[in-house]
Structures are given as C-alpha cells and as structure tokens.
N, C-alpha and C positions, 0 to 999 in steps of 0.2 A: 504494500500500500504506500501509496506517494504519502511526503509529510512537507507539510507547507511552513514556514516560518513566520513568525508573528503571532503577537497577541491580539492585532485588532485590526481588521480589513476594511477595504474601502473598495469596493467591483466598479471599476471608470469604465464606462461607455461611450466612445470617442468617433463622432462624429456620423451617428448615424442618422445623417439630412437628408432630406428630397436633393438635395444638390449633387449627391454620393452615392445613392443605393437603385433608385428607380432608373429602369433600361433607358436611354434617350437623356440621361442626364447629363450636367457639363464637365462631373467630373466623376463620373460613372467607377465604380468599381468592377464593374460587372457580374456576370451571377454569382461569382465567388463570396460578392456582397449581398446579396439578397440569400443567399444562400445560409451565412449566419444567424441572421434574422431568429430564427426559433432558438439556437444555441444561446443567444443571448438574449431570450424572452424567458429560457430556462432557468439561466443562472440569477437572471434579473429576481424573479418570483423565487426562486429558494435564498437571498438572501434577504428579500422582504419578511420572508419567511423566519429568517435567524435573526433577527436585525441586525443584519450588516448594513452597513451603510452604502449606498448607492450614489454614485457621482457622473452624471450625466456630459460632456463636451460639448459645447457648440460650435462653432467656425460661428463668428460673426463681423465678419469685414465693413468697413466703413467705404464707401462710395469707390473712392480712388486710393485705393488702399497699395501699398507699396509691394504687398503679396503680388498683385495681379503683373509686375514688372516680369515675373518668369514664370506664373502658372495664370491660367483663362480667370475670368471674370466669375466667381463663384461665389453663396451663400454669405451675399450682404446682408447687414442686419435690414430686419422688417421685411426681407422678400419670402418668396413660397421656397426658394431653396434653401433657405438659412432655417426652416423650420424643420422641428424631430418626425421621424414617419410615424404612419398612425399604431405600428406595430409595435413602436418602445417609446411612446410618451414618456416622459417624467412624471412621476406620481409625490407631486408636491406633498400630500396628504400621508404618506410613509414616509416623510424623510428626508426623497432622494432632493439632492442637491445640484443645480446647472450653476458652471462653470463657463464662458463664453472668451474664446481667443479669438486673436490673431496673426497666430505665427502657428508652426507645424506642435511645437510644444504645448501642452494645459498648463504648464508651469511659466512660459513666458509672457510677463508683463500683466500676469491675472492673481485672483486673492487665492487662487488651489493651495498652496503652500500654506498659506495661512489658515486658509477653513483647517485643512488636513491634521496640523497641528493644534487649533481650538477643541479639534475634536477626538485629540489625541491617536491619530490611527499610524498604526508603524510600516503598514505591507498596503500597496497599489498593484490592484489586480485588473491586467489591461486588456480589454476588449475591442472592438470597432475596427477602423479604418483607416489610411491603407496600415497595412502591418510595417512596408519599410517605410514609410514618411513621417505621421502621427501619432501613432503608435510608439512606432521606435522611439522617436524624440521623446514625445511624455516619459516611458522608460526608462531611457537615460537620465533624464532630468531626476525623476525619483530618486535613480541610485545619487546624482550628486546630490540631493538633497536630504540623504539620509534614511531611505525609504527599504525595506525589502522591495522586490518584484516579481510577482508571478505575471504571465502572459498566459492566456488559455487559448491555444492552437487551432483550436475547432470553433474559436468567435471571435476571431482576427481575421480578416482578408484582404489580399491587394490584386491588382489589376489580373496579374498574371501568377501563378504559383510560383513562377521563381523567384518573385519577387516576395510575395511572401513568405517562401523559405527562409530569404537572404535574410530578412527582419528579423525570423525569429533564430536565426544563427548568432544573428549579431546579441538580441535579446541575453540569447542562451549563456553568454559568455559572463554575465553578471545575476542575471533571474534566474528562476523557475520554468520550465514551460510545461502545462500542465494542459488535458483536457478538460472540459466542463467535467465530464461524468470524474476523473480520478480527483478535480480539486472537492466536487462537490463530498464525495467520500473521504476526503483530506479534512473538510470542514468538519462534517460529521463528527468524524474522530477525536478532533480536537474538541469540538461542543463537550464530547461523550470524558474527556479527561479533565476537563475546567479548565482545557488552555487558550481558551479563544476570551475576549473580554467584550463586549456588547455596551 
C-alpha cells in the first residue's frame, strides 16, 4: 500500500475552465482533459467527504495580459472561458477555496501560500491541467515553498501523453505520484491510524 506524507492535505484543482477542457476550445487539452473529469469528481467528493480541504485554480487574465505575449488569448476574467465546467464547480458551501492566477504557477503573485499556511496544511495534492505547464509549476513552487507533493497520474493531463509523462517525471523527482484509487487508500489509512489532521 502506497503511504503519503503529511499530516494535513489540500487536493488543488488546477484549471479546469471552459477555456481548457471542452473540444473546440482555445487552449484545449484534448480528450486527455475531458477524460479526467470523473477522476477528479472522485477525488473531489471523497475528500469532501474526509474534510480535506479543496482548492480550486482559476487562470484569470486581465485584458492584455502579458501571458498572451507567447500563448493565445485565453480565460480573461468575467468571460465564459475563464469560468469552472459544470462538472467541478467549486462548492463554496464545503469549504472549497478559488484561488485565481496569472502566470502558469497558483503560487505566483496570489494569496495560495498564504491561505495554505492560515490553514495550516503541509502536502498539495495536484490535479488538473496541463500536467507539464500548470501543474508542474504549482508543484514546484510547493516544494520551494515548503510543501510535501503528491501528483495523482490518472487527474492530471496534457495535450499529448508525452507531455504529460514528461510533467510527471519531472514531478516525480521531488513528489509523490500516486493514483486516485492508491492515494484514496493512502488516505484511508492514515484516517484509520490518526495520522491525517482535518
């Protein structure tokens, strides 16, 4: 049985936008990304379920945002693409927590760090989109920031699988990478010994 580190988790869900997920979109993942969708409706509801805490990502760019200098015009604030798909809402009402960037990191230039720390959590568990861009950079940013990291394989995705291999190679070199079902058993476990903190 896999063993995850930390006493207290935080499951990031990172950028699952109309701008991201749906076919025909501008910065499509492709089905790789519609494809998590359930994996990370699972994990989402079972740590509602434990109270884990839930931290939602949004990409929210300003007009002429300096992003758009080497990637397409995407998920401005107040447009339909900058909005969560109807499949992973944030559930204000449990908990969960949005976080709204504008760089490939949650940790650049936003209060994550800060929520993170108010609410004492030690391990960032990463989800969403793409696996080498977003993903990774949150990741990273974690471990500099003092964070454990697990990465869950099976609700992470990028354009092409090599790419999201590469992510989670890179990932692997300081995290965790675990699947929904082994972290969900991972949790359990620790629930079942008192080593998880809520």
């Amino acid at each position: 049985m896999a063993e995850v580190k930390g006493k207290k988790h935080a499951l990031v869900i990172i950028d699952m936008l109309n701008d991201f997920i749906p076919e025909g979109s501008v910065m499509e993942c492709g089905q790789a990304g519609r494809d998590i969708i359930p994996k990370i409706r699972d994990v989402m509801d079972f740590c509602h379920e434990n109270d884990i805490q839930v931290v939602h990502i949004q990409e929210a760019h300003r007009k002429n945002d300096a992003d758009f200098r080497v990637r397409p015009v995407h998920a401005v604030k107040g447009t339909w693409g900058h909005e969560f798909i109807p499949e992973l809402q944030p559930e204000e009402e449990k908990g969960d927590y949005i976080v709204q960037k504008r760089r490939h990191s949650a940790f650049t230039f936003t209060d994550f760090d800060l929520f993170l720390r108010e609410e004492q959590i030690d391990t960032v568990v990463v989800t969403g989109v793409w696996t080498n861009v977003c993903v990774r950079s949150t990741a990273s940013d974690a471990l500099y920031n003092g964070y454990n990291v697990v990465a869950l394989s099976d609700a992470t995705a990028s354009k092409t699988n090599a790419m999201h291999e590469a992510g989670l190679v890179d990932i692997g070199i300081f995290g965790e990478i675990l699947s929904v079902d082994a972290y969900k058993e991972a949790i359990k476990n620790k629930i079942s010994q008192g080593q998880l903190t809520v």
